[in-house]
C-alpha atoms as an extended CHARMM CRD file, in Angstrom:
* protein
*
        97  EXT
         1         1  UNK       CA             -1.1610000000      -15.6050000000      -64.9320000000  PROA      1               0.0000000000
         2         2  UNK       CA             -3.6980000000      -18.5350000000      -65.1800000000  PROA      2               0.0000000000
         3         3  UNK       CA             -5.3600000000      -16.8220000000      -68.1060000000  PROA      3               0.0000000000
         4         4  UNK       CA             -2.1220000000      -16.1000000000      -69.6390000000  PROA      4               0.0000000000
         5         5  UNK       CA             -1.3490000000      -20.0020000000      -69.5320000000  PROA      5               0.0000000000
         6         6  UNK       CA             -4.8680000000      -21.4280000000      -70.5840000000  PROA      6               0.0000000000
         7         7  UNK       CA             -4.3510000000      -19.0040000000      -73.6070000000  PROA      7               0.0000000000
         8         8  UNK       CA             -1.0940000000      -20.3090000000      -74.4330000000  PROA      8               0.0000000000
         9         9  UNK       CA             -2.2580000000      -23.9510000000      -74.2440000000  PROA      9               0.0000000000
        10        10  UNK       CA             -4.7900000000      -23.3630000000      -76.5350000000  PROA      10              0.0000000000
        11        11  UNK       CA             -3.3190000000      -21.5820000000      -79.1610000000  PROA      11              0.0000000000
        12        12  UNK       CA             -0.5400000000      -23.9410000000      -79.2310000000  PROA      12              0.0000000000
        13        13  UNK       CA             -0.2160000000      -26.0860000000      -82.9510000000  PROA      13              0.0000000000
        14        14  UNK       CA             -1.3600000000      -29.0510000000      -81.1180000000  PROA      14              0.0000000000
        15        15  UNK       CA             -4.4230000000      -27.4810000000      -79.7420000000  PROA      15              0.0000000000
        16        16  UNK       CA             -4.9710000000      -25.6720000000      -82.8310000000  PROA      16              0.0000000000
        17        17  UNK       CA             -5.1580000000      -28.7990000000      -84.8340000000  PROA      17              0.0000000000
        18        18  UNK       CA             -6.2230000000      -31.0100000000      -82.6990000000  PROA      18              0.0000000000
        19        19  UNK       CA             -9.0620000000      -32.2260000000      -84.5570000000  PROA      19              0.0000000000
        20        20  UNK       CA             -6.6530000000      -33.1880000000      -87.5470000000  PROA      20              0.0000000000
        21        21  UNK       CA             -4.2350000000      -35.3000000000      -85.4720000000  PROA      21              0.0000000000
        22        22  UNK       CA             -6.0470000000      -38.6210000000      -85.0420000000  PROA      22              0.0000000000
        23        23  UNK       CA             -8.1440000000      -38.8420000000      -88.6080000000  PROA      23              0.0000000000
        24        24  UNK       CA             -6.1330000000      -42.1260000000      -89.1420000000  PROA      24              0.0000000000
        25        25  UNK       CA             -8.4320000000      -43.7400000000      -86.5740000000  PROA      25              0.0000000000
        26        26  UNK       CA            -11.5170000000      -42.9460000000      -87.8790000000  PROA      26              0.0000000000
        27        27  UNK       CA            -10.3270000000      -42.3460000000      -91.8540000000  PROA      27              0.0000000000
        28        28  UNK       CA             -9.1530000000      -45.7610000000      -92.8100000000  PROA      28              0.0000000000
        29        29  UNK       CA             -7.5910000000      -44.5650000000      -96.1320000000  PROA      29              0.0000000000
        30        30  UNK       CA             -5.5000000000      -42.2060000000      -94.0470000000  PROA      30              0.0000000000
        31        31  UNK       CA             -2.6550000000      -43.5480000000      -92.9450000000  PROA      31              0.0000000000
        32        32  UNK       CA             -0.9450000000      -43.6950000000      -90.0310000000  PROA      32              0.0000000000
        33        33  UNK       CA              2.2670000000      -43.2940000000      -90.8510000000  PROA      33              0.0000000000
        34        34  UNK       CA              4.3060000000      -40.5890000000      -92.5680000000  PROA      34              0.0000000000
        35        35  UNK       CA              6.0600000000      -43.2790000000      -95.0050000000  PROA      35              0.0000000000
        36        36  UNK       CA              5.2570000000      -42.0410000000      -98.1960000000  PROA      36              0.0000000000
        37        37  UNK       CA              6.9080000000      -39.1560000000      -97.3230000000  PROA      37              0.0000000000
        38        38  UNK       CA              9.6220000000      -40.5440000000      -96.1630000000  PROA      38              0.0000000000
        39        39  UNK       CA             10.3430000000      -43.2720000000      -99.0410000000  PROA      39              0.0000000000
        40        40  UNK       CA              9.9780000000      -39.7420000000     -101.4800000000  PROA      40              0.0000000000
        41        41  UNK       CA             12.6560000000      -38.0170000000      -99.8690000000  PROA      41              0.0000000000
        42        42  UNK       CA             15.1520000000      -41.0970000000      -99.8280000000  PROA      42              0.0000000000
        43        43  UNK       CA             16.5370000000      -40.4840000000     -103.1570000000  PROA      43              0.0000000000
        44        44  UNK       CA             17.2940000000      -36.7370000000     -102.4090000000  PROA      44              0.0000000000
        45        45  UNK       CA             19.0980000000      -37.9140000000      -98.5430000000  PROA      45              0.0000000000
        46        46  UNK       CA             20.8650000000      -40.9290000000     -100.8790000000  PROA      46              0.0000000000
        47        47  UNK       CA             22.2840000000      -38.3360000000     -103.0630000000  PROA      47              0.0000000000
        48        48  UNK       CA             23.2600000000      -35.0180000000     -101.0830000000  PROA      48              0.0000000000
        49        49  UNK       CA             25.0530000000      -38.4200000000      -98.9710000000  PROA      49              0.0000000000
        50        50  UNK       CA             27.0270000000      -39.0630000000     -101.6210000000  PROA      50              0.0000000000
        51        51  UNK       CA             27.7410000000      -36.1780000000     -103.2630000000  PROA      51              0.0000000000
        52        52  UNK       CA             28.7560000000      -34.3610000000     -100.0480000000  PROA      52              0.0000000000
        53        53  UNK       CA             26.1840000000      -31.7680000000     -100.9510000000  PROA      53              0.0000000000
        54        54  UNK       CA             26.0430000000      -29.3320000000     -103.1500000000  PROA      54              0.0000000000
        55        55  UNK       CA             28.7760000000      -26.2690000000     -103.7380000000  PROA      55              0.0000000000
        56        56  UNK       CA             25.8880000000      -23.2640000000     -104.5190000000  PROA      56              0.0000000000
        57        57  UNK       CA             22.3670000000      -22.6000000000     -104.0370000000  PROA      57              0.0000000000
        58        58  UNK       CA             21.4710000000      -22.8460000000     -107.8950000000  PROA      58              0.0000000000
        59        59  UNK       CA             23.0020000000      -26.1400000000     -107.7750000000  PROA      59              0.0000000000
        60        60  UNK       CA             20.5590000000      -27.3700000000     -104.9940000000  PROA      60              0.0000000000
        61        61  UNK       CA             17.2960000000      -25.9780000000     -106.2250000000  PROA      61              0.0000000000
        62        62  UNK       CA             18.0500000000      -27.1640000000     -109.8210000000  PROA      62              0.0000000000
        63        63  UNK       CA             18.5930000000      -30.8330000000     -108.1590000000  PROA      63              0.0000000000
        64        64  UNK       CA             15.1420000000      -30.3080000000     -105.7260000000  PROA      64              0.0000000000
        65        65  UNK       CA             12.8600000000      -28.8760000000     -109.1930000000  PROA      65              0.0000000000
        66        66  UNK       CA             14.3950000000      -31.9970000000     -111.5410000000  PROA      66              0.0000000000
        67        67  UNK       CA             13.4010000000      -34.5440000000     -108.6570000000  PROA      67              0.0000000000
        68        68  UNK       CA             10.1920000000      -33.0510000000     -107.9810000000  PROA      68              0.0000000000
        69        69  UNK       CA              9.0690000000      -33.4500000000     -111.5260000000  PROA      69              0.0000000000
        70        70  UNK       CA             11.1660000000      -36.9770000000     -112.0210000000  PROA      70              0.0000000000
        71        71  UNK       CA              8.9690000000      -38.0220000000     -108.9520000000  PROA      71              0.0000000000
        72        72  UNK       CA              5.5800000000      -36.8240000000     -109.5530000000  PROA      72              0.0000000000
        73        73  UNK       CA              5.7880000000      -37.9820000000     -113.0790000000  PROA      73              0.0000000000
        74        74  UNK       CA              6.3630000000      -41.7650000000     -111.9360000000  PROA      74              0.0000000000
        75        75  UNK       CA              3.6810000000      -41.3990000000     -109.4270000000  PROA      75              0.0000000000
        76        76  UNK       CA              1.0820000000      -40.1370000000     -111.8260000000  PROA      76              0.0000000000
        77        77  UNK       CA              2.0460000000      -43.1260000000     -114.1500000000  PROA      77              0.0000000000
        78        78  UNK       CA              3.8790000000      -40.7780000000     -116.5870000000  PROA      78              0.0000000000
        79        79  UNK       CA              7.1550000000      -41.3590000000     -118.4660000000  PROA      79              0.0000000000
        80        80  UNK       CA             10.1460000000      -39.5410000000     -116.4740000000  PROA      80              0.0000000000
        81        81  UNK       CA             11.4730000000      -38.5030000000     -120.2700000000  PROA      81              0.0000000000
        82        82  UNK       CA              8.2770000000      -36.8280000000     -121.6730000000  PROA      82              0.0000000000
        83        83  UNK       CA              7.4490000000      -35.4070000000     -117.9220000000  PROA      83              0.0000000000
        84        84  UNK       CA             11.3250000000      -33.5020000000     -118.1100000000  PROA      84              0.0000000000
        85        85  UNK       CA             10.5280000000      -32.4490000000     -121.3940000000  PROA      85              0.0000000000
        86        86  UNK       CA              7.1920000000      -30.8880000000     -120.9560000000  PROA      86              0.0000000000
        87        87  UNK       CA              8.8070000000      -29.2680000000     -117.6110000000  PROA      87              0.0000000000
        88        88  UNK       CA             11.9330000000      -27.7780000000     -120.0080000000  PROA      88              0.0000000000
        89        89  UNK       CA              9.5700000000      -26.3940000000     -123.0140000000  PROA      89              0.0000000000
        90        90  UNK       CA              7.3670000000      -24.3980000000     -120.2150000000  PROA      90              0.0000000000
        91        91  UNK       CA              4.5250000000      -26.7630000000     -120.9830000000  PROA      91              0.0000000000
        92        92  UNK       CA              2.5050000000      -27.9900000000     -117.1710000000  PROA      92              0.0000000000
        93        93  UNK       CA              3.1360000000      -31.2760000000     -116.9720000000  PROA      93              0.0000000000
        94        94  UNK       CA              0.0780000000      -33.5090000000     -117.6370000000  PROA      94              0.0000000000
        95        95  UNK       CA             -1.4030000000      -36.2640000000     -115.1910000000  PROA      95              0.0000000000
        96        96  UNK       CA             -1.4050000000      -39.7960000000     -116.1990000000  PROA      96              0.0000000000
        97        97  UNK       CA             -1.7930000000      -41.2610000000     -119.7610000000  PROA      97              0.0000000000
């Protein structure tokens, strides 16, 4: 039973990445806080809100691919426009200009 339970504690996610969890403290251009993340999904929350969802599947994956490229466009300094455009013609949408 004991080995049973020291194997379990170590092969939990925690123990498993334990070496990943406290970077911030020693990394100073990690952060510490998951904000970035959160301020990027805002707009999606904001607008499933709003809209009450979405009635079918193709409806919500349509909505998640067009804010995906909308957003990384605007983070790589990109126009939103040309970044939609490459995305429709099948191009790979470039990094910063």
């Amino acid at each position: 039973m004991r080995r049973l339970m020291l194997y379990w504690i170590c092969n939990t996610p925690i123990a498993r990445d334990r070496s990943s969890l406290f970077v911030f403290v020693t990394d100073r251009d990690v952060p510490a806080t998951n904000n970035v993340s959160e301020h990027a999904l805002w707009p999606s929350v904001v607008f499933r809100k709003v809209t009450n969802g979405f009635r079918a599947e193709w409806g919500a994956e349509t909505y998640d691919a067009c804010r995906s490229v909308v957003t990384t466009a605007k983070l790589n300094g990109n126009a939103v426009l040309g970044a939609i455009r490459e995305a429709l013609s099948g191009q790979p949408v470039s990094v910063g200009r």
